[in-house]
C-alpha positions as CSV (number, residue, x, y, z in Angstrom):
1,X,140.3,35.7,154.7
2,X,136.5,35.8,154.6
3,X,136.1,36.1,158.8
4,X,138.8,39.6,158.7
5,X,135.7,41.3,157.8
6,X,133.4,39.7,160.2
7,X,136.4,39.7,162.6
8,X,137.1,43.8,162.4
9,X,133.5,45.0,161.9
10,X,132.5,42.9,165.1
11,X,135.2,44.4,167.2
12,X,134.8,47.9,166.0
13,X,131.4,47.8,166.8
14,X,131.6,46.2,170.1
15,X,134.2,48.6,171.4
16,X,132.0,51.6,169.8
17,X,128.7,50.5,171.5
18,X,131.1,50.1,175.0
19,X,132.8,53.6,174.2
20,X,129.7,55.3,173.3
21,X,128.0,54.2,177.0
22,X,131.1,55.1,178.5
23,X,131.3,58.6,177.8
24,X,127.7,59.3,177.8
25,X,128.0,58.0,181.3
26,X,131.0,60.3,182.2
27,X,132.0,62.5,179.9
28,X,134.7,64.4,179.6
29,X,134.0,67.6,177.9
30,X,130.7,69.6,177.2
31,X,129.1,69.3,173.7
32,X,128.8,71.9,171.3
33,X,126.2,69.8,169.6
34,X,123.9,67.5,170.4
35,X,124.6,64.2,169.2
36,X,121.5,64.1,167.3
37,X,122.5,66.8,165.2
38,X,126.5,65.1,164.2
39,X,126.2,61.4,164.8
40,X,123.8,60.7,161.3
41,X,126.4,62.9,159.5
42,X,129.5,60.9,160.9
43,X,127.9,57.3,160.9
44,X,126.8,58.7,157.0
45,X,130.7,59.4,156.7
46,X,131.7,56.1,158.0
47,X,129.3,54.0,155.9
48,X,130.6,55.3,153.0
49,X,133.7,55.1,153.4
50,X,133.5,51.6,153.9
51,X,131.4,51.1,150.6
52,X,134.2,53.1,148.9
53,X,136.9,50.1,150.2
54,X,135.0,47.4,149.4
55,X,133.9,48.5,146.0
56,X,137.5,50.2,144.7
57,X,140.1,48.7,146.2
58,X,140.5,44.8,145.0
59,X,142.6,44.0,147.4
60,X,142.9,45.2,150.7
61,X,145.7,45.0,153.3
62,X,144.6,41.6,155.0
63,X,144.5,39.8,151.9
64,X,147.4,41.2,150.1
65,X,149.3,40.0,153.1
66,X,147.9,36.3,153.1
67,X,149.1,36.2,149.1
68,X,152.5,37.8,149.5
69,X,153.5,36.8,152.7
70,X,157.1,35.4,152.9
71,X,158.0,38.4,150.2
72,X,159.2,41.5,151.6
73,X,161.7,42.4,154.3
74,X,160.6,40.1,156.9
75,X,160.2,37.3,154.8
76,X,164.0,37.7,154.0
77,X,165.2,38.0,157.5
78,X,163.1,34.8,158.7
79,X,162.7,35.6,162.2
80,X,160.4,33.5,164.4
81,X,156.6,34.0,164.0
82,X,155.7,36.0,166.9
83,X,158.9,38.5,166.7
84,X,158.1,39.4,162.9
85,X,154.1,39.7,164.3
86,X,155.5,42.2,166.9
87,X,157.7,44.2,164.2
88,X,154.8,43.8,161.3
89,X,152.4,45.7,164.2
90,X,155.3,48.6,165.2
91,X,156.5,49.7,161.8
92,X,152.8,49.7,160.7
93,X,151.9,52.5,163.6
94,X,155.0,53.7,162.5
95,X,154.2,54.2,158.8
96,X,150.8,55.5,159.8
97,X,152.3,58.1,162.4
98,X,154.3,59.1,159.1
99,X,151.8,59.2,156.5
100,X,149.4,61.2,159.5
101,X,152.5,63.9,159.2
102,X,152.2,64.4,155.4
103,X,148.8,64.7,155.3
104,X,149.1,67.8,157.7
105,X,152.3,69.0,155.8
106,X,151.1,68.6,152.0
107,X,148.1,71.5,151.0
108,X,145.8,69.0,149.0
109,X,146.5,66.2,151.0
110,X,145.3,68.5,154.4
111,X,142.4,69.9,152.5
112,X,141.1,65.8,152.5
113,X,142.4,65.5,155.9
114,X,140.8,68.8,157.1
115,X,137.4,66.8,156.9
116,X,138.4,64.7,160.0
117,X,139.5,68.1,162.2
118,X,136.5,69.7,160.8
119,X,134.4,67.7,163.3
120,X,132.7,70.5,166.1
121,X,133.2,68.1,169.0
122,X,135.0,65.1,169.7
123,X,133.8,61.5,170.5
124,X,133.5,57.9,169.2
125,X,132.0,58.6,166.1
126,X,135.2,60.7,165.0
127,X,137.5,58.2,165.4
128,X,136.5,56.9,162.2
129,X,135.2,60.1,160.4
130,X,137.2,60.5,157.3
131,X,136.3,61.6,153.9
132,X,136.7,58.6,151.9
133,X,139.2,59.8,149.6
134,X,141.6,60.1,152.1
135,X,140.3,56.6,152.9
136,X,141.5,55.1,149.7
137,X,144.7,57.0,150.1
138,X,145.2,55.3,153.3
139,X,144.7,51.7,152.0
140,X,147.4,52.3,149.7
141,X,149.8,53.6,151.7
142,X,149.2,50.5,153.5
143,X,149.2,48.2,150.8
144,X,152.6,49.4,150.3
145,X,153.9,48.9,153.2
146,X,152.1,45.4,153.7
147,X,154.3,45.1,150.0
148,X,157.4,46.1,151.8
149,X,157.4,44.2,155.0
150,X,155.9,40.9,153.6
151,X,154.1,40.2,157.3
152,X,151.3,37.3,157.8
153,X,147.8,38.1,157.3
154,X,147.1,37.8,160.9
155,X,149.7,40.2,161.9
156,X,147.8,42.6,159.6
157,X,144.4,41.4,161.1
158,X,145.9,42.2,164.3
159,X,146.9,46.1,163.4
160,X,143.8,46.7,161.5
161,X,141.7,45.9,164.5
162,X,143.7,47.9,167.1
163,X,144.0,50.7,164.8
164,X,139.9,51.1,164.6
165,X,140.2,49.9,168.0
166,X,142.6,53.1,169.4
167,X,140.8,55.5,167.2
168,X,137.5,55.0,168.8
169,X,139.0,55.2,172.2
170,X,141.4,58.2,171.8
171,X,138.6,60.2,170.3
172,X,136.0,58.9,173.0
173,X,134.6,62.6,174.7
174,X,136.1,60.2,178.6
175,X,136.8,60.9,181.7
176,X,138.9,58.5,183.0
177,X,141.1,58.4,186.3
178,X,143.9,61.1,186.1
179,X,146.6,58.7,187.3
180,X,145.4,56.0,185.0
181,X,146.3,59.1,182.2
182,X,149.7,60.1,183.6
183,X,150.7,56.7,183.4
184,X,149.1,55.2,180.0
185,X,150.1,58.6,177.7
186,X,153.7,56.9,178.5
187,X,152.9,53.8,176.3
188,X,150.0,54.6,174.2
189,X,148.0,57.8,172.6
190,X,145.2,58.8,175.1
191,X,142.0,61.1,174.6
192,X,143.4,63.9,176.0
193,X,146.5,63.3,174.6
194,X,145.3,63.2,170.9
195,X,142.3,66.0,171.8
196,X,145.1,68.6,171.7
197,X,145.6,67.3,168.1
198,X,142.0,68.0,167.7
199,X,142.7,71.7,168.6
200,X,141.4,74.7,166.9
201,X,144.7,76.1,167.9
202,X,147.3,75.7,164.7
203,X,150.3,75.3,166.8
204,X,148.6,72.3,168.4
205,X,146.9,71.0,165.8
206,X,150.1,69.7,164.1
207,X,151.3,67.8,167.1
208,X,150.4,64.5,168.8
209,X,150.1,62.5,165.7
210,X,149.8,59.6,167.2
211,X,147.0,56.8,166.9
212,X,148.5,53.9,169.1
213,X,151.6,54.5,170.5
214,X,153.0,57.8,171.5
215,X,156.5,56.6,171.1
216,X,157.1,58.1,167.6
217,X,155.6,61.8,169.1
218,X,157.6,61.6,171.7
219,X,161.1,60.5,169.4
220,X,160.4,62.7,166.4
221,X,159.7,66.0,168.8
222,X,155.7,66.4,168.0
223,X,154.6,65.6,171.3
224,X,153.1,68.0,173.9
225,X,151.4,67.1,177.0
226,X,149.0,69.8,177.8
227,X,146.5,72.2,175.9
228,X,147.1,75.9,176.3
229,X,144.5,76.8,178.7
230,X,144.0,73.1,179.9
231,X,141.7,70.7,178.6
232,X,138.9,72.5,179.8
233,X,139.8,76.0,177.8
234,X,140.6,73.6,175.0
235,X,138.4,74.0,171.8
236,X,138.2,71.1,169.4
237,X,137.0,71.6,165.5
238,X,138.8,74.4,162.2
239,X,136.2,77.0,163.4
240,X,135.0,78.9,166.5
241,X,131.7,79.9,165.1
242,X,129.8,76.9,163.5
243,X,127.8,77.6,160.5
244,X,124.1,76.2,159.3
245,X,125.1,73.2,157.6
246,X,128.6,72.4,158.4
247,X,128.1,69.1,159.9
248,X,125.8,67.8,156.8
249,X,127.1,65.1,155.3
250,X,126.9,66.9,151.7
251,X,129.1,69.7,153.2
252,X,131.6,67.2,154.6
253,X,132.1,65.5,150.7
254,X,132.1,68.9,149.2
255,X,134.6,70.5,151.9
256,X,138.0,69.6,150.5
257,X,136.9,71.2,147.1
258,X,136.0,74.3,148.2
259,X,136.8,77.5,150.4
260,X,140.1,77.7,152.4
261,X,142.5,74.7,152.2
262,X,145.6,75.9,154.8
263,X,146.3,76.4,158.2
């Protein structure tokens, strides 16, 4: 399993560098910030959040998969290769729709999650913005799952690398054709479907869950289509009036620990 790192790191920055030119070419939505004065803070964010991984958790979900494949659920029904592949990729967007849900619903689990919403303007770099205990938290949701299901190491390759892979794309500031929208927020979660979940608004902020497909928004009735006041009236970020210092990347480790948790 030594070429899943190179594997995912070498996608996820490919598609970041493409996404990146992309919507500095058309962009979708004014800046409140420059990019100068986020992108060190969120790259910052990212770095260590991938140190934290690597250096806590012995075992993460690519690996555990490749020693206890055969085990779980799948393993058990011994369906054909491909089919369990398919089913190992769904139930794991699944599982992360649901565990996207709690961290919203739970106080102390939003206060890590708040970090990510915290962000004053959405693009690439907060695809993967996360404070990394919430980081850690993920990899062992996933580890149990991965525990539960018993799919192949590739299959989990596979997820990992279109999870980062989505995430930098629905949270890429893009313009993009507006029938090209219409018709892929059908199948999968698109930037301006999941920039309503980015809202400042409350009521909009808790829906559109969604990181790959918008299937389970759309089944479990969290799914809206439009902003109020359109995507251009749409405000992204927890606060209308940003503060000296909010996008530091002290202030984004320290934020879950202090001031107001809720809402």
């Amino acid at each position: 399993m030594s070429g899943e790192v190179v594997l995912r790191a070498g996608v996820t920055l490919g598609l970041f560098l493409v996404f990146a030119a992309l919507e500095a070419r058309w962009p979708r939505k004014a800046r409140r910030l420059p990019r100068v004065a986020r992108w060190p803070s969120n790259l910052g964010l990212i770095l260590l959040d991938q140190a934290a991984v690597r250096l806590l958790v012995p075992l993460v979900p690519a690996v555990a998969a490749a020693r206890w494949e055969g085990g779980g659920l799948l393993g058990w029904l011994a369906w054909p290769p491909w089919v369990e592949a398919v089913v190992a990729v769904v139930v794991l967007d699944l599982v992360v729709w649901g565990q996207h849900v709690v961290f919203h619903r739970v106080p102390w689990l939003w206060r890590l999650h708040r970090v990510h919403h915290a962000d004053p303007d959405l693009d690439v770099t907060s695809g993967l913005r996360f404070h990394p205990v919430e980081i850690l938290l993920s990899v062992g949701i996933k580890l149990g799952a991965v525990a539960a299901l018993g799919p192949s190491a590739a299959a989990v390759v596979a997820f990992e690398v279109i999870l980062n892979g989505m995430a930098l794309f629905n949270h890429a500031n893009l313009a993009w054709p507006a029938g090209v929208e219409r018709a892929a927020r059908w199948l999968v979660v698109t930037p301006d479907v999941h920039r309503i979940h980015h809202s400042i608004r409350e009521e909009e902020r808790h829906r559109n869950f969604g990181f790959n497909l918008v299937i389970w928004d759309r089944m479990f009735g969290t799914f809206v289509g439009e902003p109020r006041g359109g995507q251009e009236g749409l405000v992204v970020g927890d606060v209308a009036e940003l503060r000296p210092g909010d996008v530091a990347l002290a202030a984004m480790l320290a934020r879950p620990f202090v001031g107001e948790g809720v809402g």
